[in-house]
C-alpha positions in Angstrom: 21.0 38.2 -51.3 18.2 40.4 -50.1 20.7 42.9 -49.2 22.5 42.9 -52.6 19.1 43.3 -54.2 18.3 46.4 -52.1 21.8 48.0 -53.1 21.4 47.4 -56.8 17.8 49.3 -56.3 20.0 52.3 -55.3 22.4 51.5 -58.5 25.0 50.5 -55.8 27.4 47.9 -57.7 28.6 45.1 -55.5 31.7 46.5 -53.5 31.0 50.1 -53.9 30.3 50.6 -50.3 32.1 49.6 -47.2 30.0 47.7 -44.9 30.3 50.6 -42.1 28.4 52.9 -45.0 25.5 51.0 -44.3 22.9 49.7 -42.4 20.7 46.8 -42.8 17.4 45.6 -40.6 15.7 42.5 -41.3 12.1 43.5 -40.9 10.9 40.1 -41.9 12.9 36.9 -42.0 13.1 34.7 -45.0 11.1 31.5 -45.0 12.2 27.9 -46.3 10.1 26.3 -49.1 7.5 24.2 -48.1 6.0 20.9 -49.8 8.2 21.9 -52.7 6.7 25.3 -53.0 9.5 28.2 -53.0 9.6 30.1 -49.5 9.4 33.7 -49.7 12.1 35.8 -49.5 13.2 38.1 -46.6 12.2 41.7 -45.8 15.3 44.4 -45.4 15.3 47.9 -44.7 18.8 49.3 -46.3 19.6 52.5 -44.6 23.3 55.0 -46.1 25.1 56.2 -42.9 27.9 58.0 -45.0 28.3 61.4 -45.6 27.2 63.8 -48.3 31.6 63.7 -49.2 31.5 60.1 -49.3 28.4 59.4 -51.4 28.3 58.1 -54.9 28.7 60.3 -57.8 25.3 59.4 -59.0 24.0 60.1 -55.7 25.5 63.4 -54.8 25.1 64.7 -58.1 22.0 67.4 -57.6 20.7 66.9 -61.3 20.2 63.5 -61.6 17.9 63.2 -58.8 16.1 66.5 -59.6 13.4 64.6 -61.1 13.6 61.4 -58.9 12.4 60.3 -55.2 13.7 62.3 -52.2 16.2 61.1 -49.9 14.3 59.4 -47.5 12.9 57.2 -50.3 16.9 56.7 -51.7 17.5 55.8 -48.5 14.7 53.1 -47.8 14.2 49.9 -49.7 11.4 47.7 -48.9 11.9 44.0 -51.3 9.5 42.4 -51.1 8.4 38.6 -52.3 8.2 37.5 -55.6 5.2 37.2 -57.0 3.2 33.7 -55.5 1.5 32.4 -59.3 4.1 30.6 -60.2 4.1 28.9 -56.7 1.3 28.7 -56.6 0.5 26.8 -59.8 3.5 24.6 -58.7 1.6 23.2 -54.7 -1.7 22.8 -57.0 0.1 20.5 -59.7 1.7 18.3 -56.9 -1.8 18.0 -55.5 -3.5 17.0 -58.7 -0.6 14.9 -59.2 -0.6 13.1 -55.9 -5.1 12.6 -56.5 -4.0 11.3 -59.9 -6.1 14.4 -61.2 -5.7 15.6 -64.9 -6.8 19.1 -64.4 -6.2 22.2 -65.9 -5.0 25.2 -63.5 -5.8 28.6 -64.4 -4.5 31.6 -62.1 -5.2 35.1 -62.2 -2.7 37.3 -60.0 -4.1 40.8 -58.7 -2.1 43.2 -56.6 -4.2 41.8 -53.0 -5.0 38.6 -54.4 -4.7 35.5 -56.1 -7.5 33.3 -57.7 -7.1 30.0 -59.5 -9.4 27.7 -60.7 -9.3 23.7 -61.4 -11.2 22.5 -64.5 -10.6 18.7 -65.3 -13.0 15.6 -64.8 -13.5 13.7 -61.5 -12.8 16.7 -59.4 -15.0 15.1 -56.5 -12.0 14.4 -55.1 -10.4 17.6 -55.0 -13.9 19.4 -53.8 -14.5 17.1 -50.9 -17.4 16.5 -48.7 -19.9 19.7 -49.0 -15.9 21.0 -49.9 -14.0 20.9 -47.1 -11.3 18.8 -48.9 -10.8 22.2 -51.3 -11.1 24.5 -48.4 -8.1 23.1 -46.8 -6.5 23.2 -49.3 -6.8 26.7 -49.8 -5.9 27.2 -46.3 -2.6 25.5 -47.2 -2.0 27.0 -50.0 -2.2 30.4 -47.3 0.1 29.8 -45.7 2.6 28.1 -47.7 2.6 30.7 -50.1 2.3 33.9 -47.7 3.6 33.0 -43.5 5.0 36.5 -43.5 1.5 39.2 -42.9 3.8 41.8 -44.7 4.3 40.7 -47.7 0.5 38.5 -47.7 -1.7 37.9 -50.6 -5.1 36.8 -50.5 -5.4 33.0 -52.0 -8.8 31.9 -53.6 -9.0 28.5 -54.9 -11.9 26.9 -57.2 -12.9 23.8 -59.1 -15.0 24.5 -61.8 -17.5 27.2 -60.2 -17.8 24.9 -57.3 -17.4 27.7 -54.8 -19.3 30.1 -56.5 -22.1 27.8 -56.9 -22.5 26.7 -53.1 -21.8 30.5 -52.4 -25.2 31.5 -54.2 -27.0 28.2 -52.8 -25.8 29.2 -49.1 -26.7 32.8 -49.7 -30.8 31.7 -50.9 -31.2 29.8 -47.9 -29.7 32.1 -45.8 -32.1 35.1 -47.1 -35.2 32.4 -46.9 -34.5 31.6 -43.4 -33.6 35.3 -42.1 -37.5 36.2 -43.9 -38.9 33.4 -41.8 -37.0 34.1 -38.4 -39.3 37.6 -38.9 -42.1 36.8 -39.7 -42.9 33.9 -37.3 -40.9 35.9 -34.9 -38.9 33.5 -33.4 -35.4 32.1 -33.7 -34.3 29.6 -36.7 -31.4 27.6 -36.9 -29.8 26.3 -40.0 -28.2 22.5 -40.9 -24.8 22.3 -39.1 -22.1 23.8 -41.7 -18.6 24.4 -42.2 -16.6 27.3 -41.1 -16.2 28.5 -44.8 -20.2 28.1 -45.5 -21.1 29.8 -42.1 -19.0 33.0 -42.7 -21.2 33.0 -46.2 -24.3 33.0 -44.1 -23.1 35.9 -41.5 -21.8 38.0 -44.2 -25.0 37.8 -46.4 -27.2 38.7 -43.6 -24.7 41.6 -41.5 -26.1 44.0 -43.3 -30.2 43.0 -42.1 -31.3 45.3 -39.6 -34.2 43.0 -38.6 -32.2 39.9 -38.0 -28.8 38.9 -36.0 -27.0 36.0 -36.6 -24.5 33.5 -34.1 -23.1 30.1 -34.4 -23.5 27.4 -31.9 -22.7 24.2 -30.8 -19.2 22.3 -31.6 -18.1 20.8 -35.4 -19.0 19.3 -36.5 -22.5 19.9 -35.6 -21.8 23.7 -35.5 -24.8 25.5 -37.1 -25.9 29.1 -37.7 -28.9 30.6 -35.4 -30.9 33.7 -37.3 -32.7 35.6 -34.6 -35.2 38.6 -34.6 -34.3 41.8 -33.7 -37.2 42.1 -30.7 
């Protein structure tokens, strides 16, 4: 299918080229659905091994690509994925489904990213223990959506603000701490914390030139340490 695809980019109807005029490399392999999300599709390169005599009318004609890509782009097509909102939107309503949630999912798709967020009532659930519960799920939704690193999308997923919110509440402690580490001159290590809320702390303080920051211990007593630059 992915080949048929590529040809039509070229305006190649089905059955206008012999399979010897040709040549097809799967870049990336196609991946089943998963949890009833659609997999993504695979990644070709079509290449034309026939001769200038044997090429499509529309091809060898000199005035209808005049304006149009040059021949290494004719001769390259990348497909890639379809876009992930709609599957995404699809994982998310069996979740809420399955948590007997009645939320409402909204999505914004960029060309690196995708962002949705869960509004509803009793979204405790969803959000989890200081939100570890929503930040699996976001890992899921990762990489059910996007296994394939050419073709990936960043997925962001949010109840209500809830990230946003512990974002900014991780980021004032984090500054509050780093101030104290310097002035008493001396080490300081923060409550234990989840992966997600840690990288907030080492990202809000990388760019400190008076403080470094390291993680220790095992989860899930794994904390953040803010030292002095001596």
């Amino acid at each position: 299918m992915a080949v048929q695809r590529a040809l039509a980019e070229l305006d190649i109807a089905p059955g206008e080229l012999r399979e010897d005029q040709y040549a097809v490399e799967v870049l990336v392999q196609p991946e089943e659905g998963f949890m009833g999300v659609e997999g993504t599709d695979a990644l070709v390169e079509v290449r034309l091994t026939l001769d200038d005599s044997e090429l499509p009318a529309f091809l060898a004609n000199d005035e209808d690509l005049e304006d149009g890509p040059d021949d290494e782009e004719l001769d390259e097509v990348y497909m890639q994925p379809e876009a992930g909102s709609t599957r995404l939107r699809e994982l998310l309503s069996i979740v809420l489904t399955h948590l007997g949630i009645d939320g409402k999912i909204r999505i914004v798709e960029r060309a690196d990213a995708i962002s949705a967020d869960i509004s509803g009532e009793d979204l405790g659930i969803l959000i989890g223990k200081r939100g570890q519960t929503i930040d699996a799920l976001e890992y899921l939704a990762n990489v059910a959506l996007y296994p394939n690193p050419a073709a990936r999308k960043q997925v962001r997923i949010d109840a209500e603000g809830y990230k946003k919110r512990r974002q900014a509440g991780i980021e004032r402690i984090a500054l509050k701490r780093a101030e104290e580490a310097v002035r008493r001159g001396r080490s300081v290590q923060l409550e234990p914390m989840t992966a997600a809320e840690r990288k907030i702390v080492h990202l809000a303080l990388k760019d400190w030139q008076d403080v470094v920051t390291e993680s220790r211990g095992r989860e899930p007593s794994r904390a953040v340490v803010i030292s002095p630059v001596r």
